[in-house]
Residue, then its C-alpha position, 0 to 999 in steps of 0.5 A: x698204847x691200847x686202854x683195853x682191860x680185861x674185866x674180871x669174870x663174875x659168876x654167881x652160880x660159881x661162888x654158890x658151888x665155893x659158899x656150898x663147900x666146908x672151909x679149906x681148913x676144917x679146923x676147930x677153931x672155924x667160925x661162920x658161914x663159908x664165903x667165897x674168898x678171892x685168892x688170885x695168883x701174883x699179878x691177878x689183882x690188885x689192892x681195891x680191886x677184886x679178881x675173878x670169881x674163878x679165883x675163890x676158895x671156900x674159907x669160913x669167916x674167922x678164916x677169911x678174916x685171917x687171910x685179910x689181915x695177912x695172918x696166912x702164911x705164904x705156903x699156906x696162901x700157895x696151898x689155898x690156890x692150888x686147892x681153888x684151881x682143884x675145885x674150880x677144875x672139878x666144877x667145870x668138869x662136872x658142867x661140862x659133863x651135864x650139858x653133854 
């Protein structure tokens, strides 16, 4: 049995380019600075552990704080991933094309 384990990716110019976007939200009720919030997809993390940074989303504060204290509803949870998959694709795309 192997102890291998895959260290989760971290990259600071990335969460800069999340912290730089408005909160997934844009809702009235938004408070805060926006932060680079870890929305891995089932399995990716755990509880204690953080997942790869390619796996946030923009949320302000209250949000964030929200999605801690498990006040986000699981569609909701599912639409925030998919939005960071978006972003994350779009980034990537737009790196791509400048070192090329």
């Amino acid at each position: 049995m192997s102890n291998f384990k895959v260290q989760p990716s971290r990259d600071r110019e990335y969460q800069d380019c999340i912290r730089s976007q408005p909160c997934y939200f844009h809702a009235s009720d938004c408070q805060g600075d926006v932060q680079a919030a870890h929305m891995p997809p089932k399995g990716e993390g755990r509880k204690g552990k953080k997942a790869s940074d390619y796996f946030c989303v923009p949320l302000c504060m209250y949000h964030h704080g929200l999605h801690h204290a498990g006040k986000l509803s699981r569609e909701e949870i599912m639409e925030l991933q998919v939005h960071g998959w978006r972003l994350l694709v779009r980034w990537l795309d737009e790196k791509g094309g400048s070192n090329g």
